[in-house]
DOVEXZA-391983 format. One record per residue (C-alpha): z, y, x; residue in three letters; residue number from 1. Coordinates in nm, 2 decimals. Layout:
// residues N
> Z|Y|X|ALA|NUM
...
// end
This chain:
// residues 367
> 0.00|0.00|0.00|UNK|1
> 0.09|0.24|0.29|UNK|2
> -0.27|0.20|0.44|UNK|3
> -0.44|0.26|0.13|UNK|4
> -0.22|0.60|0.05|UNK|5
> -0.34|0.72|0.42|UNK|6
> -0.69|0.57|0.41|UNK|7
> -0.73|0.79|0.04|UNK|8
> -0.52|1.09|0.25|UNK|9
> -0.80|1.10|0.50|UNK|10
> -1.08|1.07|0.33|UNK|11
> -0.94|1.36|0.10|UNK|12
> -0.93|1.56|0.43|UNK|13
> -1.26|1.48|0.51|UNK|14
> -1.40|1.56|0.16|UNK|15
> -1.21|1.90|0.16|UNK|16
> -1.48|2.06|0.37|UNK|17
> -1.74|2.08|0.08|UNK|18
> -1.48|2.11|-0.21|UNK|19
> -1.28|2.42|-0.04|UNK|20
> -1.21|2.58|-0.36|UNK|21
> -1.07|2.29|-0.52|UNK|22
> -0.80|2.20|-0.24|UNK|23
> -0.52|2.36|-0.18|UNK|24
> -0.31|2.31|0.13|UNK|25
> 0.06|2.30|0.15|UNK|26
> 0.38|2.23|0.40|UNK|27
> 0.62|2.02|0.19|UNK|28
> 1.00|2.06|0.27|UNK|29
> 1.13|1.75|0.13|UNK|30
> 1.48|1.71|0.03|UNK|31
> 1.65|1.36|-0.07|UNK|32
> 2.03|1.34|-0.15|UNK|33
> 2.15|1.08|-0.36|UNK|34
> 2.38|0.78|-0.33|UNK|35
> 2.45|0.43|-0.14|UNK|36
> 2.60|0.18|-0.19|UNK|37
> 2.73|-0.15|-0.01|UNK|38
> 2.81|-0.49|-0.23|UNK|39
> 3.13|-0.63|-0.08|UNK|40
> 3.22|-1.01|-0.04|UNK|41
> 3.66|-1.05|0.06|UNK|42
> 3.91|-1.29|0.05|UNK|43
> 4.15|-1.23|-0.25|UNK|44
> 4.44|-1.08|-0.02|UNK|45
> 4.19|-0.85|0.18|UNK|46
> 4.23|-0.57|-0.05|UNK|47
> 3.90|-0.43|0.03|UNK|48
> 3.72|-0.17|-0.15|UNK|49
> 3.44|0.09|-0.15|UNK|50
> 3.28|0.34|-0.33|UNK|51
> 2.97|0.53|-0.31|UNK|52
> 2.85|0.75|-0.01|UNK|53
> 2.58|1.01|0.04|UNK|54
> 2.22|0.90|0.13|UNK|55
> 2.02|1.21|0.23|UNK|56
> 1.72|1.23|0.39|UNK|57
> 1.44|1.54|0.50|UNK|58
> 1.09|1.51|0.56|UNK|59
> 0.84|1.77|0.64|UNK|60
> 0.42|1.74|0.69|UNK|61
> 0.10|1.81|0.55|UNK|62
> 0.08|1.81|0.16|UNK|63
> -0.27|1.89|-0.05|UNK|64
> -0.37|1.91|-0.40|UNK|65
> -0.69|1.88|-0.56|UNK|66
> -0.77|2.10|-0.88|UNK|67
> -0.41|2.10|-0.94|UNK|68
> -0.39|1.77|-1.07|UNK|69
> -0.34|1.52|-0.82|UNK|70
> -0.24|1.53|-0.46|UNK|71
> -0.16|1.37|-0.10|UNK|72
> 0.13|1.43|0.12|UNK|73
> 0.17|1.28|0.47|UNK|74
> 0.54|1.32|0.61|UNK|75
> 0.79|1.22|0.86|UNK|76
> 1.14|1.29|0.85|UNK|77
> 1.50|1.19|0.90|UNK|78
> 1.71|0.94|0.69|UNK|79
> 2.13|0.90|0.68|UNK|80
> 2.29|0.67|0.48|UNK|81
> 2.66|0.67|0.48|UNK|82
> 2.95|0.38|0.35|UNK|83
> 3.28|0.42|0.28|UNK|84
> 3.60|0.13|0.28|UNK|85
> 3.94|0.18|0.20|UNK|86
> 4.22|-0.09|0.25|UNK|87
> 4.53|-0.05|0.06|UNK|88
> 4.81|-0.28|0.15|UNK|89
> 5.19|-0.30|0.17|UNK|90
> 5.46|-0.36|0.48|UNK|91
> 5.68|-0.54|0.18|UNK|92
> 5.72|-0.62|-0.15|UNK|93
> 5.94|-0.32|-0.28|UNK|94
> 5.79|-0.09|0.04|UNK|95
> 5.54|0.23|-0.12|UNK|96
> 5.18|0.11|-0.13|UNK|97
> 4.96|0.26|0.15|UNK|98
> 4.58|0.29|0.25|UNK|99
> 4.35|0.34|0.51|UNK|100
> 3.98|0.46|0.45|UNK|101
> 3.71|0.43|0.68|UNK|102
> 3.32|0.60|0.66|UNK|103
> 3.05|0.55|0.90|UNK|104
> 2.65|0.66|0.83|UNK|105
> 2.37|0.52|0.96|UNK|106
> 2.06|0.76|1.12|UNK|107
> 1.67|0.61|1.15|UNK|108
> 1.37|0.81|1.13|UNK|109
> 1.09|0.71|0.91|UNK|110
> 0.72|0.78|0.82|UNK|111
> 0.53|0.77|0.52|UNK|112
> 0.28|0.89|0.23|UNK|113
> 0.30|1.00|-0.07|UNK|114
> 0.04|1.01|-0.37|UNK|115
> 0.11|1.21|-0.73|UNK|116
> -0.07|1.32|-1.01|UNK|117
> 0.03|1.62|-1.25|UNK|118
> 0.01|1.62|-1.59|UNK|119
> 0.04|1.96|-1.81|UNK|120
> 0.32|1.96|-2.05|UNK|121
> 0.26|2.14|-2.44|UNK|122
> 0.60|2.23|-2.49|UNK|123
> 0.65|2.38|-2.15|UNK|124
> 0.38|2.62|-2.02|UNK|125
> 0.59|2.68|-1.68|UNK|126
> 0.60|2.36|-1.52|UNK|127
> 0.40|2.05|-1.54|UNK|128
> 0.51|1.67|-1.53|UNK|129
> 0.50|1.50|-1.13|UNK|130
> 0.44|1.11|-1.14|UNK|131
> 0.42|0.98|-0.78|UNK|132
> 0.45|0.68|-0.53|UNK|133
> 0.55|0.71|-0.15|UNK|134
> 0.53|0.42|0.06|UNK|135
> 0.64|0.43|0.45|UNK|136
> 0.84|0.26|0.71|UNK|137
> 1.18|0.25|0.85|UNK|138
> 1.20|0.26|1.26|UNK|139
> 1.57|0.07|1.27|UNK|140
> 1.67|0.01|1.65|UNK|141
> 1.98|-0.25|1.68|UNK|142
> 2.31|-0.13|1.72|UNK|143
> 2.66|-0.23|1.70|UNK|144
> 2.99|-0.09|1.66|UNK|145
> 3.40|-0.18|1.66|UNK|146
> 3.64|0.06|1.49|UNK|147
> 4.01|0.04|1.43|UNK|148
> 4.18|0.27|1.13|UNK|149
> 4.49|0.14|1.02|UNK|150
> 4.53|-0.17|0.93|UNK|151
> 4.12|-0.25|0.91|UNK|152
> 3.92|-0.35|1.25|UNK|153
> 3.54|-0.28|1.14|UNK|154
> 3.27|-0.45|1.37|UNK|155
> 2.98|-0.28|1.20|UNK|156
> 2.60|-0.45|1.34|UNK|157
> 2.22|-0.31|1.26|UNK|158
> 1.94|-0.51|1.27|UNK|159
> 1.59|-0.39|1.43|UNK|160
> 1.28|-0.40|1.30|UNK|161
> 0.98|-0.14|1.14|UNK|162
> 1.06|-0.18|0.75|UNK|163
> 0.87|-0.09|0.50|UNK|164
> 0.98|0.06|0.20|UNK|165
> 0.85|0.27|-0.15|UNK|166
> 0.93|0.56|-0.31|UNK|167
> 0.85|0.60|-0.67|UNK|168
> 0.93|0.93|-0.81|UNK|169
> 0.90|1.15|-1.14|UNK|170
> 1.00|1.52|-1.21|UNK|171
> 0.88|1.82|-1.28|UNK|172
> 0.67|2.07|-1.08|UNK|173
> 0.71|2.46|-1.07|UNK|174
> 0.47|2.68|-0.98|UNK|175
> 0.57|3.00|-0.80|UNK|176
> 0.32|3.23|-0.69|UNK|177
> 0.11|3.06|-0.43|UNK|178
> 0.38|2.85|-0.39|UNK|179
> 0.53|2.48|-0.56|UNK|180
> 0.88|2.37|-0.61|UNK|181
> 0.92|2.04|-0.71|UNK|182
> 1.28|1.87|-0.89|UNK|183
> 1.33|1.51|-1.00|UNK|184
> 1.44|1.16|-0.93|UNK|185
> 1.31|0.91|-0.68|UNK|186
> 1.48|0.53|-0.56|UNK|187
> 1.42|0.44|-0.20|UNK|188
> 1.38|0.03|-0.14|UNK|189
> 1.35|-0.13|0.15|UNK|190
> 1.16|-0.43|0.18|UNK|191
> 1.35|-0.59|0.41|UNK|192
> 1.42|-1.00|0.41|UNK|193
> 1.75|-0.97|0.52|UNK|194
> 2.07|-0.70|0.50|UNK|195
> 1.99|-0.47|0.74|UNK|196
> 2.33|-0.32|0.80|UNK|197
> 2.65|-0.51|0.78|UNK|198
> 3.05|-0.47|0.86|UNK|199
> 3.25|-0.73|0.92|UNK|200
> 3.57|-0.59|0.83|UNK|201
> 3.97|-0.76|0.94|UNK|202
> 4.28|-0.68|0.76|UNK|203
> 4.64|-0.77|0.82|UNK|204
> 4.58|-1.00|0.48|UNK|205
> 4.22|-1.10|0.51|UNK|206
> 3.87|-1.01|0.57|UNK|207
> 3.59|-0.91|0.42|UNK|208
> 3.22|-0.88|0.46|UNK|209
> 2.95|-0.54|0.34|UNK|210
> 2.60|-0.60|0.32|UNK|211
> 2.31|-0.36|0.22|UNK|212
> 1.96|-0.32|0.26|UNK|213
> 1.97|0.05|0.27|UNK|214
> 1.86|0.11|-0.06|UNK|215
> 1.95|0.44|-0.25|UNK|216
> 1.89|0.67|-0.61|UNK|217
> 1.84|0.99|-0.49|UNK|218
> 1.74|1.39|-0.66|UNK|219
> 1.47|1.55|-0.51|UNK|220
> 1.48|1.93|-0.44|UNK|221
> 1.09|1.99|-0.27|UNK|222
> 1.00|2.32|-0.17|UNK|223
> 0.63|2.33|-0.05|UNK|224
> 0.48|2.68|0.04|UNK|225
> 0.10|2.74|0.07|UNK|226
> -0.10|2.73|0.37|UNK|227
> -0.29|3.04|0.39|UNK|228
> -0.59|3.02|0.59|UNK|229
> -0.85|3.25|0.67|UNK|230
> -1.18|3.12|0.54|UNK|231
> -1.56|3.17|0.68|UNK|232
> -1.75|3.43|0.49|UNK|233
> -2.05|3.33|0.25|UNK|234
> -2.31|3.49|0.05|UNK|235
> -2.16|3.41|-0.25|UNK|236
> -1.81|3.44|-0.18|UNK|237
> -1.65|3.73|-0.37|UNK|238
> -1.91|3.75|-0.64|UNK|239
> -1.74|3.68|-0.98|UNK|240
> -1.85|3.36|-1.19|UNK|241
> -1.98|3.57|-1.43|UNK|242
> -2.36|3.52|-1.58|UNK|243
> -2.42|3.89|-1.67|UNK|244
> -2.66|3.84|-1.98|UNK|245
> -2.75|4.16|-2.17|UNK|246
> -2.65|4.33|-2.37|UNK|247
> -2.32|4.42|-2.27|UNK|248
> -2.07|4.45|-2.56|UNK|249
> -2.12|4.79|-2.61|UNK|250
> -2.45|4.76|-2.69|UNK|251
> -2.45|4.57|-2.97|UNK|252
> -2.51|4.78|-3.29|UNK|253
> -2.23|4.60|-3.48|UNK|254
> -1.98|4.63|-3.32|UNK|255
> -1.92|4.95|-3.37|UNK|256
> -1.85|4.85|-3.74|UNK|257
> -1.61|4.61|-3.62|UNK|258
> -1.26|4.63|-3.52|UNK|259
> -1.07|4.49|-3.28|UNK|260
> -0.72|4.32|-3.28|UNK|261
> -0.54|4.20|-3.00|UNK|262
> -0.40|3.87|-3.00|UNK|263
> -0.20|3.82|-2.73|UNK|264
> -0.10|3.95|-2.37|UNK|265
> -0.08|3.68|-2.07|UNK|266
> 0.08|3.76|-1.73|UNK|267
> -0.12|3.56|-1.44|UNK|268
> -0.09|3.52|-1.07|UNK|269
> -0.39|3.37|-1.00|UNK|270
> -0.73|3.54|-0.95|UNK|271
> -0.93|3.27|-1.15|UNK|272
> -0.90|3.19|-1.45|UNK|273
> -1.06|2.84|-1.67|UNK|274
> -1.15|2.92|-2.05|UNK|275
> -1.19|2.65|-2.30|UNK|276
> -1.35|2.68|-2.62|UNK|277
> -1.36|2.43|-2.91|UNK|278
> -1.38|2.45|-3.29|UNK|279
> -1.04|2.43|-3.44|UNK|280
> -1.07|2.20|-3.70|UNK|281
> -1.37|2.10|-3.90|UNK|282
> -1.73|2.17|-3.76|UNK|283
> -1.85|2.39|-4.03|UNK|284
> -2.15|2.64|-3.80|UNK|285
> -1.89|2.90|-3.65|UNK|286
> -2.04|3.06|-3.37|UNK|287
> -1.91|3.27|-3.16|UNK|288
> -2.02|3.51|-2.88|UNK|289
> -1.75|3.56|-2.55|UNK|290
> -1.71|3.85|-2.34|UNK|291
> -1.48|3.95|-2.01|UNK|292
> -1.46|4.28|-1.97|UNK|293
> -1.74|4.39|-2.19|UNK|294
> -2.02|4.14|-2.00|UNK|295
> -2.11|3.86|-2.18|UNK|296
> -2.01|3.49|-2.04|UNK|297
> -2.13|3.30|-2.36|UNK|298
> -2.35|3.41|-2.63|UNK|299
> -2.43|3.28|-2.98|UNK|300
> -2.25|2.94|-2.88|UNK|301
> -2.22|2.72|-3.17|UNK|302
> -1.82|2.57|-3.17|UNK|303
> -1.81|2.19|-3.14|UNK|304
> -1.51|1.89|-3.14|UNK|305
> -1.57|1.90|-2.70|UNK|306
> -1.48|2.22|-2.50|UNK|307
> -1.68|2.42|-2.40|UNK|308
> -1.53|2.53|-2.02|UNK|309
> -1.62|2.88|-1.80|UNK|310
> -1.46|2.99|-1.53|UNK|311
> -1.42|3.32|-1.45|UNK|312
> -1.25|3.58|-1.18|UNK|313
> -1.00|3.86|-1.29|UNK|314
> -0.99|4.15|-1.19|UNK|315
> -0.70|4.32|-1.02|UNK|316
> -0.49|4.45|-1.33|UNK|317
> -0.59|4.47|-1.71|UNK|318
> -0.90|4.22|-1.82|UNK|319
> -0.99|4.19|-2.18|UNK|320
> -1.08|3.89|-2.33|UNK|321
> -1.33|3.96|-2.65|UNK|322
> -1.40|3.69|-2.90|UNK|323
> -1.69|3.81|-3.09|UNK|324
> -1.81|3.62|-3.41|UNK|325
> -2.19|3.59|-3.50|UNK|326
> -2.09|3.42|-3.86|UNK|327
> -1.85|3.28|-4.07|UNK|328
> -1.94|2.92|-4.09|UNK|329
> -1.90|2.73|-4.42|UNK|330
> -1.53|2.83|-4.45|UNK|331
> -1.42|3.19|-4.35|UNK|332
> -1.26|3.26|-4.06|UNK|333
> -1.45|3.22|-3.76|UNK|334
> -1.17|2.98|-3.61|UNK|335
> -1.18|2.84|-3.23|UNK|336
> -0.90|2.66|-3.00|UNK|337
> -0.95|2.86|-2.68|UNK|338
> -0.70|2.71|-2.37|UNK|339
> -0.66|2.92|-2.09|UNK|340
> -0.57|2.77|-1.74|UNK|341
> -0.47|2.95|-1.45|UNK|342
> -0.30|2.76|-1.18|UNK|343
> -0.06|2.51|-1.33|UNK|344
> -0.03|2.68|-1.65|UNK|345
> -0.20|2.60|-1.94|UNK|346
> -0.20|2.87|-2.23|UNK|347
> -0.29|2.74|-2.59|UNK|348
> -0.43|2.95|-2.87|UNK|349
> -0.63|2.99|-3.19|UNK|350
> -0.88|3.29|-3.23|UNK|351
> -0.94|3.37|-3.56|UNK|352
> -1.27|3.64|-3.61|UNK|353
> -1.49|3.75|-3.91|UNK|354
> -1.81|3.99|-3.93|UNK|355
> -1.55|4.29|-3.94|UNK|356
> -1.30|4.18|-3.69|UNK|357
> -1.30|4.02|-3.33|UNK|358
> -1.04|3.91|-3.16|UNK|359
> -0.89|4.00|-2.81|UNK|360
> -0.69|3.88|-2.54|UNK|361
> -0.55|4.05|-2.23|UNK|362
> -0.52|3.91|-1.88|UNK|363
> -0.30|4.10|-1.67|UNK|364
> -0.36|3.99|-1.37|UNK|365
> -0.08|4.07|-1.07|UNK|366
> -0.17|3.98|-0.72|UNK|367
// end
């Protein structure tokens, strides 16, 4: 699984050179912390307990998405897991109970990639739903070590070995400006055919043995800032999207019988923008024409059931929007779904027009 996550990594890399405006580059700073856990095996006057312990880990690397939807991250990073035992015993029968705990952690760096995909939530226009799978290794080097704390003598021994392990992981993802920050859940394990870290631990009453695989739940706080990158200049680069068909919308001779009403305000970070038009219920003839700041993008376009997409570039500031209606269809209003994307967010709406009355909708855009 790990080779095919960094075989589909580097072809993405390679494919990024012809789809530059699609890819985005980021530098993930990846925080695990969770909890561990050891299962313990004693003799019944041992008296030997324990209780969770942190498991953090922090990667850093290369991550990239693809039209905001799905994305590759390779990282390398740091992993501690830490276990805790606590013997409680007594000098004599009437004496006062006592106890004597006992922590160690475990350090190893590992490898890995990661793969997600993004999927846009309805109810929540400011973040979007992460589904994703890391896969890596574990570089364990063998290591032992004898402790004495109270009553307990802990001979503690880790095995060696390249492990490999997976990640999966849901959450959500925020976008903030240029950059992402990503919160969820994720459970590391190991794939290990034997314990790789285990105490041997002596009492005054017994002894008892810990075993774990270094397995661990963990909450994932992910900051990932965008790369910015100075890119090669191009005929076309800096030209708007924008097929400027005449006549502009002040030229048309009814629309100065029409009036205008606006039907919402968005606040946007991005510089382009994706429309989506569609007929809002049943396909009765409405047709509609589209303009961005009075120059026309879509003209007499009949609505159907599948969306009809255009991407366009804002302009620093205020950018109106103007849906235009050439009819009525069968049933009055001229109705049409229109979505708006612009980064991560997804804005949904319903125009509603007539042969006296168009429809607009401001972008302010906000570098």
């Amino acid at each position: 699984m790990l080779r095919s996550l960094i075989l589909s990594l580097i072809l993405l890399l390679s494919y990024s050179a012809s789809a530059q405006k699609s890819i985005r580059y980021f530098i993930p700073i990846d925080i695990h912390a969770g909890v561990s856990l050891a299962r313990i095996e004693s003799t019944p006057l041992a008296n030997v307990s324990t209780k969770p312990d942190l498991a953090f880990s922090a990667f850093s690397g290369l991550m990239l998405t693809y039209k905001d939807k799905f994305g590759f991250a390779g990282e390398g990073g740091l992993v501690a897991n830490g276990y805790s035992y606590t013997n409680s015993y007594q000098f004599a029968p009437n004496a006062i109970a006592q106890s004597s705990a006992y922590s160690i952690a475990h350090y190893t760096f590992s490898t890995k990639a990661r793969a997600f995909y993004l999927i846009n939530l309805k109810n929540n226009r400011h973040s979007v739903l992460r589904i994703g799978l890391g896969a890596g290794y574990l570089f364990m080097s063998s290591e032992q070590k004898f402790a004495t704390v109270g009553s307990m003598s802990i001979l503690t021994a880790v095995k060696a070995g390249n492990i490999p392990f997976i990640e999966p992981e849901i959450g959500l993802t925020k976008l903030l400006g240029k950059n992402q920050f990503d919160l969820g859940l994720t459970y590391h394990h190991n794939y290990a055919v034997s314990d790789l870290f285990t105490s041997r631990i002596t009492t005054a009453t017994g002894s008892a043995n810990a075993f774990t695989r270094l397995n661990y739940l963990a909450v994932i706080v992910r900051f990932h800032p965008e790369i910015l990158r100075k890119r090669k200049a191009s005929p076309d680069r800096g030209k708007p999207q924008i097929i400027r068909i005449e006549p502009e919308l002040a030229q048309i001779p009814e629309f100065d019988k029409r009036t205008s009403r606006e039907r919402v305000t968005l606040d946007l970070k991005h510089k382009k923008a994706v429309l989506k038009f569609k007929d809002n219920s049943e396909i009765d003839g409405d047709t509609i024409s589209v303009y961005v700041n009075g120059l026309p993008i879509l003209i007499d376009y009949g609505l159907v059931k599948k969306e009809k997409k255009i991407r366009i570039e804002l302009n620093p500031g205020e950018n109106k929007i103007t849906v235009v209606a050439k009819n009525e269809g069968k049933v009055p209003p001229n109705t049409a779904a229109c979505r708006i994307r612009s980064g991560l967010k997804t804005y949904q709406l319903t125009t509603s027009t007539s042969i006296r009355q168009n429809e607009v909708i401001k972008l302010n855009f906000k570098p």
